[in-house]
C-alpha positions in Angstrom: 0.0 0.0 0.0 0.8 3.4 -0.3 3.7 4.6 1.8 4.1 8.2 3.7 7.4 10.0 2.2 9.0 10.7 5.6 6.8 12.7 7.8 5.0 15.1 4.7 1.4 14.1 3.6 2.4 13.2 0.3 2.0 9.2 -0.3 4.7 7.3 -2.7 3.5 3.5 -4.1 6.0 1.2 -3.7 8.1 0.7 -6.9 8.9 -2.6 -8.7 12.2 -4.0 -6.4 10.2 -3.1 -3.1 7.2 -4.8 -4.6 9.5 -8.0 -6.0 11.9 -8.0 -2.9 8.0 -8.2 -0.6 6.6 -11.2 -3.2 10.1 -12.7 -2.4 10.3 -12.6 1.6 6.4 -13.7 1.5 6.4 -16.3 -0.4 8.8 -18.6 1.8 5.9 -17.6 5.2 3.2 -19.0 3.2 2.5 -22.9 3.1 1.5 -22.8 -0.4 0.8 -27.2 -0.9 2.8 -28.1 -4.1 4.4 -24.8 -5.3 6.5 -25.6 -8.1 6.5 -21.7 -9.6 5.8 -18.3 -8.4 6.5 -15.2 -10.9 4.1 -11.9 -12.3 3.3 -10.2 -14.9 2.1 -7.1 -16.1 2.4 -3.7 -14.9 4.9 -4.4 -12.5 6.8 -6.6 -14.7 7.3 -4.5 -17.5 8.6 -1.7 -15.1 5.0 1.0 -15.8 3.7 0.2 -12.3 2.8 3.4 -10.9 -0.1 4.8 -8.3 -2.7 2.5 -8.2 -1.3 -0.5 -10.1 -1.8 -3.9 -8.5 0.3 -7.0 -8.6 -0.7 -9.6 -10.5 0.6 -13.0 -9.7 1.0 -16.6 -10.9 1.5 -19.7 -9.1 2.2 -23.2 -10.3 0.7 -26.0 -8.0 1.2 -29.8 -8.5 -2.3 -30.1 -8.7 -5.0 -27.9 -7.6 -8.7 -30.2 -6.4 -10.5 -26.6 -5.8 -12.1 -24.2 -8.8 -10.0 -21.6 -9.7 -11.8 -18.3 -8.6 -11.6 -20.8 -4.6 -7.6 -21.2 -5.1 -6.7 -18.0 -3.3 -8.9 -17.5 -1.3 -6.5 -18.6 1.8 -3.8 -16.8 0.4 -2.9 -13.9 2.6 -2.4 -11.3 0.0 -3.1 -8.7 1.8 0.1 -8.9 3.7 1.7 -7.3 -0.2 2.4 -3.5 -0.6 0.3 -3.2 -3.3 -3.2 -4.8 -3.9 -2.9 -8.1 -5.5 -4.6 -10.6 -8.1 -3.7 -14.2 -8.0 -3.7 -16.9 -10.9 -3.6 -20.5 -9.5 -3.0 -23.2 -12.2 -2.1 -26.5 -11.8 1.0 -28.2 -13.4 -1.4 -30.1 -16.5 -4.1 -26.2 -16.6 -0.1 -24.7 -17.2 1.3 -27.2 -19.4 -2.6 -26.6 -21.8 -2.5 -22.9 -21.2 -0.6 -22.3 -24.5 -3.2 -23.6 -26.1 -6.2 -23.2 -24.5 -5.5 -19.5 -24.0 -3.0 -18.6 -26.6 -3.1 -14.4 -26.6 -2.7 -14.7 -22.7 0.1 -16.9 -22.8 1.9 -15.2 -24.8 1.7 -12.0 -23.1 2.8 -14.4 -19.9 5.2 -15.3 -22.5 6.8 -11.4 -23.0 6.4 -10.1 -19.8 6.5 -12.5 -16.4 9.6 -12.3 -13.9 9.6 -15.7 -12.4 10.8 -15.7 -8.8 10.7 -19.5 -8.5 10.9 -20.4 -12.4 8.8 -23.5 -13.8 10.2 -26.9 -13.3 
């Protein structure tokens, strides 16, 4: 979130190494079952995050038993500087991606900064 530039009322948003250096000390305190890859894309990613711009995230699970829009819902997101939006796929939904969503995974394809890259 938005922090206070020393003690003046005017509010500076974290910029892209605070925002990946949080992502990097947060993902080893959360028990994420079957992580294989942690990375994110846009805004931040290509280096225009500015006021206002969320994170957005992707994780890699072995498998993943729960619909998607239930995956991260015991993710504690909230504990990021910035608001955040998670993708949860499992290893096989990321290995069909490519095709079953081709325009996405290609902009994955331009733009994410893996932190824990794909096995």
């Amino acid at each position: 979130m938005p922090k206070r530039s020393l003690n003046s009322s005017v509010l500076r948003w974290p910029n892209r190494v605070e925002v990946e250096q949080a992502l990097q000390d947060w993902l080893p305190q959360v028990e994420i079952p079957g992580l294989l890859a942690a990375g994110y894309f846009g805004s931040y990613a290509r280096g225009e995050a500015g006021p206002g711009s969320d994170l957005d995230l992707i994780l890699v699970v072995k498998e993943a038993p729960e619909a998607p829009w239930e995956r991260t819902r015991s993710l504690p997101l909230e504990l990021l500087p910035v608001p955040t939006e998670a993708l949860v796929f499992s290893r096989p939904e990321w290995q069909a991606l490519p095709q079953a969503r081709p325009r996405f995974w290609q902009t994955l394809v331009r733009e994410i900064r893996w932190l824990i890259p794909p096995p």
